[in-house]
DOVEXVEX-493033 format. One record per residue: x, y, z of N, C-alpha, C in turn. Coordinates in pm, whole numbers, padded with zeros to 5 digits, always signed. Each point is the difference from the previous one (the first is absolute). Example, Ala and Ser with C-alpha at 12.3 -4.5 7.8 and 13.67 -1.06 7.14 Angstrom:
BEGIN
+01319-00569+00780-00089+00119+00000+00090+00120+00000-00035+00105-00072+00082+00119+00006-00077+00109+00073
//
This chain:
BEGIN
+01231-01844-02904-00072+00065+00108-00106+00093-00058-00128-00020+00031-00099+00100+00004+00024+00148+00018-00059+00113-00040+00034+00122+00032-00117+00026+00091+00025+00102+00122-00093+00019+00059-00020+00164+00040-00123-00003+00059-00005+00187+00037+00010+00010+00148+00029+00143+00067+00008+00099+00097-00107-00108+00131-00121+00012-00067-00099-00049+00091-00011-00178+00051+00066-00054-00141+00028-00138-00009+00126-00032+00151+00080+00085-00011+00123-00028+00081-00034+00056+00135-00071+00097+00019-00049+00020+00118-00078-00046+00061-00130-00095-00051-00042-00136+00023+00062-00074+00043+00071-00095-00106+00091-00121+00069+00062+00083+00110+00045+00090+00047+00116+00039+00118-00104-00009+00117-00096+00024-00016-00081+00010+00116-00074-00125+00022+00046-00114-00051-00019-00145+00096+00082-00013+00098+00127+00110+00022+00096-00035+00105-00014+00126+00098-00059-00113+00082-00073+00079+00177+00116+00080+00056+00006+00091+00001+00118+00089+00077-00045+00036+00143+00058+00072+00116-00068+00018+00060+00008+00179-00004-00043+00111+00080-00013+00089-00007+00048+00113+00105+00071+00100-00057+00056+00074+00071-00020+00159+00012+00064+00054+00092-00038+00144+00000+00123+00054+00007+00062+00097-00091+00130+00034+00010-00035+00140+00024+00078+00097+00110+00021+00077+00022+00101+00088+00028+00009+00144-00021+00065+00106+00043-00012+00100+00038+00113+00085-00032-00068+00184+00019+00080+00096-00148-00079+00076+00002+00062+00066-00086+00036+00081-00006+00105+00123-00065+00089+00094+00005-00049+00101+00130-00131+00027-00001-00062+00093+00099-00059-00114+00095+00071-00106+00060-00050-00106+00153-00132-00027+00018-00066+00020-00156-00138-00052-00039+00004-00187+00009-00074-00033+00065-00004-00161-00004-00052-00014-00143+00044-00073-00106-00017-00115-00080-00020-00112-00012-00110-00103-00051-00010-00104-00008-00073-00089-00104+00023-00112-00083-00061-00058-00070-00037-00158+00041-00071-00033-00057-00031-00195-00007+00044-00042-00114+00091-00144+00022+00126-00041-00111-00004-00123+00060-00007-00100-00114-00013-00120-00004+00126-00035-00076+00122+00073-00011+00083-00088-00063+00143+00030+00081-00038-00061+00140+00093-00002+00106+00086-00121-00024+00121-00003+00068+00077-00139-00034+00155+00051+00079+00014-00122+00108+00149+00026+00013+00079-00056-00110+00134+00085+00001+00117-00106-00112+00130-00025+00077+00046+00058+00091+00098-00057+00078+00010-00004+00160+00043-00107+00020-00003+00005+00208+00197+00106+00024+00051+00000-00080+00152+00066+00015+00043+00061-00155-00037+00128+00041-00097+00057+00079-00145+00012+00003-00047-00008+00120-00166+00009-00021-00032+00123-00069-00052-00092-00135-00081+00103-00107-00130-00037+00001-00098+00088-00067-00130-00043-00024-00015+00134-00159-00107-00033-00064-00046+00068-00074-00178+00009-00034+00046+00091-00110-00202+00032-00024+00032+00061-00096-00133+00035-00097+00008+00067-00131-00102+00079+00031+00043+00147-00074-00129+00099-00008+00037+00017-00159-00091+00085-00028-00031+00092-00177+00053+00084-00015+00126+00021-00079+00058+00143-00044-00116+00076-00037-00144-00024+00006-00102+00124-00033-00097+00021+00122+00014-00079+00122-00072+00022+00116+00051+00138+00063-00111+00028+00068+00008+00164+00045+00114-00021+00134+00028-00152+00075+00080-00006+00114+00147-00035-00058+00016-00009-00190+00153-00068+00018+00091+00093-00004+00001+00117+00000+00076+00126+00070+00065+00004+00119-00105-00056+00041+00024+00054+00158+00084-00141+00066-00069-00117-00032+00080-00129+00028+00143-00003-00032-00019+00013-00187+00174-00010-00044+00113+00114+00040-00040+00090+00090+00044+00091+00051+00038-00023+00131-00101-00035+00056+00029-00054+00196+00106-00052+00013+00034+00032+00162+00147-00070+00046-00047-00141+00034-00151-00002+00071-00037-00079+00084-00160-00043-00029-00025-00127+00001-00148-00077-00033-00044-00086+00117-00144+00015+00009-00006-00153+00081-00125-00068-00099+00033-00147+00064-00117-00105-00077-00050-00043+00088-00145-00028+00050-00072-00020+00072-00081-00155-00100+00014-00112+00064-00031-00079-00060-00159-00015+00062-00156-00010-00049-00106+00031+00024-00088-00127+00071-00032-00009+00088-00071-00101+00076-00117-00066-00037-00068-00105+00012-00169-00027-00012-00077+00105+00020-00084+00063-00026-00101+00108+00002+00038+00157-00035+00143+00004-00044+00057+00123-00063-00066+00030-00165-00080-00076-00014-00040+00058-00169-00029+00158-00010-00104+00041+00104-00018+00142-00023+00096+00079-00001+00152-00007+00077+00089+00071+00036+00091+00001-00176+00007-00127-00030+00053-00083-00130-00091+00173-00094-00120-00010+00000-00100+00064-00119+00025+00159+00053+00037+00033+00080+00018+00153+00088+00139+00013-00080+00106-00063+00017+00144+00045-00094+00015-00026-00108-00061-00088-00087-00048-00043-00129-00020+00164-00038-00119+00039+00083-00066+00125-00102+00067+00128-00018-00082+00064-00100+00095+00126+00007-00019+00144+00075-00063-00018+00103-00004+00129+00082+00143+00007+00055+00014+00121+00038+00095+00087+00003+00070-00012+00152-00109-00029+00083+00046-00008+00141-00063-00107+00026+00062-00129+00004-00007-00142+00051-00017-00019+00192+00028+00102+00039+00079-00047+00110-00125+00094+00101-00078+00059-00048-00100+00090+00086-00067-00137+00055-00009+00029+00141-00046-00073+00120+00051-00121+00024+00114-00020-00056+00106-00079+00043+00094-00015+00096+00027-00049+00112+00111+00012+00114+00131-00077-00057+00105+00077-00020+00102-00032-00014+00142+00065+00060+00098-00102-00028+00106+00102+00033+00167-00011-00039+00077+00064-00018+00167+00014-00039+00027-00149+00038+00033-00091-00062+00123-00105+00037+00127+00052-00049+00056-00073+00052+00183+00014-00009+00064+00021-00082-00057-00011-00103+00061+00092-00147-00056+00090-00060-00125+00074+00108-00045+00113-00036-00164-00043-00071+00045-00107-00037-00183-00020-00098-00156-00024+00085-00094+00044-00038-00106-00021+00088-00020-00134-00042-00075-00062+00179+00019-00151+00031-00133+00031+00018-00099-00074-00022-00104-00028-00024-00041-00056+00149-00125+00005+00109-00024-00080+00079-00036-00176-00037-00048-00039-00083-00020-00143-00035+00045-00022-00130+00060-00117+00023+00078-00099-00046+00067-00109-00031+00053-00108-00042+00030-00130+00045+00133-00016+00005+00041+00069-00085+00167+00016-00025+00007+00130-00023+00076+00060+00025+00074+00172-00098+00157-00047+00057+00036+00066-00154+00119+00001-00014+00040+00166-00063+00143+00049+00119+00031+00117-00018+00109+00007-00075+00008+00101-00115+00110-00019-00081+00099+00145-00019+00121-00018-00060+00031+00069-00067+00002+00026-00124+00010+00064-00118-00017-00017-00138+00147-00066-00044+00027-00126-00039+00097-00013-00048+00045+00035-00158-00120-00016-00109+00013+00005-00116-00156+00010-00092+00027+00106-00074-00128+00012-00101+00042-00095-00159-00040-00041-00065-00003-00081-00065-00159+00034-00115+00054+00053-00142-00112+00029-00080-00056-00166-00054-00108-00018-00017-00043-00099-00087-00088-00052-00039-00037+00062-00165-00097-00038-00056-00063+00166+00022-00152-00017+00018-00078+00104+00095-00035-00023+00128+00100-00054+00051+00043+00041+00170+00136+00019+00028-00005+00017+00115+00134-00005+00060+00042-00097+00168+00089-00031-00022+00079-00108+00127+00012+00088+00086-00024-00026+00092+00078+00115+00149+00038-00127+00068+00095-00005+00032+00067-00108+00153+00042+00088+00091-00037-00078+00087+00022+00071+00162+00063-00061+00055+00126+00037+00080+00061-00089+00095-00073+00033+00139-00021-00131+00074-00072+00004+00131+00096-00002+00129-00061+00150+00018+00070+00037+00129-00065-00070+00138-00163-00045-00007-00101-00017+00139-00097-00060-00083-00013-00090+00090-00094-00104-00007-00109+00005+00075-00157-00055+00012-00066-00003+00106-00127-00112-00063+00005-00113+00102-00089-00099-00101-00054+00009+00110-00153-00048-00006-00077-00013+00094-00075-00119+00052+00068-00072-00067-00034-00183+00027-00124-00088-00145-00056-00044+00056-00097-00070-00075-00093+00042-00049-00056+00142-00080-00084+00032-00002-00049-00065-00139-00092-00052-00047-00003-00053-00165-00036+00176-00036+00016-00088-00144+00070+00156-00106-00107+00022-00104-00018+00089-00049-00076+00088-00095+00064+00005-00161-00082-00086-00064+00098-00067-00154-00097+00098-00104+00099-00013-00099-00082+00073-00146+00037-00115-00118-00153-00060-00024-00001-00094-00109-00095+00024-00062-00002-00013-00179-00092+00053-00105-00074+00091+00072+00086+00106+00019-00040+00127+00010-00053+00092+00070-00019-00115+00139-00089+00017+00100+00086-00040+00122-00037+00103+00106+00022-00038+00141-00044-00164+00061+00087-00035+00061-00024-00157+00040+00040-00030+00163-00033-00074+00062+00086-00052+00170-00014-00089-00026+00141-00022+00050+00078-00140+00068-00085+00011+00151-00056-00176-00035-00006+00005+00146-00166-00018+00001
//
């Protein structure tokens, strides 16, 4: 086998179209939190789990690997700007945003195609990230909307 570098492997990974998400919370002081995370994935229907990875060096994995409660907002056709708004690093994501408490406490975003409400089931270190799984308490899909993909590196629609 060839040896390869950092940038080499993050290349090849990004031929595989993911689609894109917005995970949210609140934090110790009922400050809404939120990032864009492309490495969503359920792993079990019993019990319904799902997961995502953040950076043991991101300014939100404090506050995530800490939470009781997350939601994932899976991102629709024409969500790129919203996608590039939680991507970035300002401080308050959520100014002129309408949102509000779902059922496990996390801010629910007005648009969406899917969100899924969780509890934190398990943090999980690995590598330079970390696993969070959530067990899903609430569901809310919103039918057919085509979806908002991230391939070589770039925002993409289905559809």
């Amino acid at each position: 086998m060839r040896a390869f570098d950092q940038i080499q492997f993050r290349r090849a990974c990004s031929a595989y179209a993911t689609g894109v998400t917005i995970v949210t919370t609140t934090d110790r002081a009922g400050a809404p939190v939120g990032l864009t995370v492309n490495s969503f994935t359920s792993v079990s229907l019993e019990p319904p789990l799902v997961l995502w990875c953040v950076g043991g060096h991101s300014r939100s994995f404090e506050t995530f690997s800490s939470a009781s409660h997350y939601a994932v907002h899976v991102l629709h056709k024409g969500q790129q700007d919203l996608a590039r708004r939680f991507a970035g690093r300002d401080e308050d994501k959520f100014t002129g945003l309408v949102w509000q408490h779902g059922e496990a406490g996390s801010p629910i975003l007005p648009e969406f195609s899917a969100c899924f409400q969780c509890t934190m089931h398990a943090v999980h270190p690995a590598g330079n990230q970390n696993i969070l799984v959530g067990r899903v308490v609430a569901i809310e899909d919103r039918g057919d909307a085509d979806a908002t993909l991230y391939f070589r590196g770039q925002y993409r629609e289905l559809g």
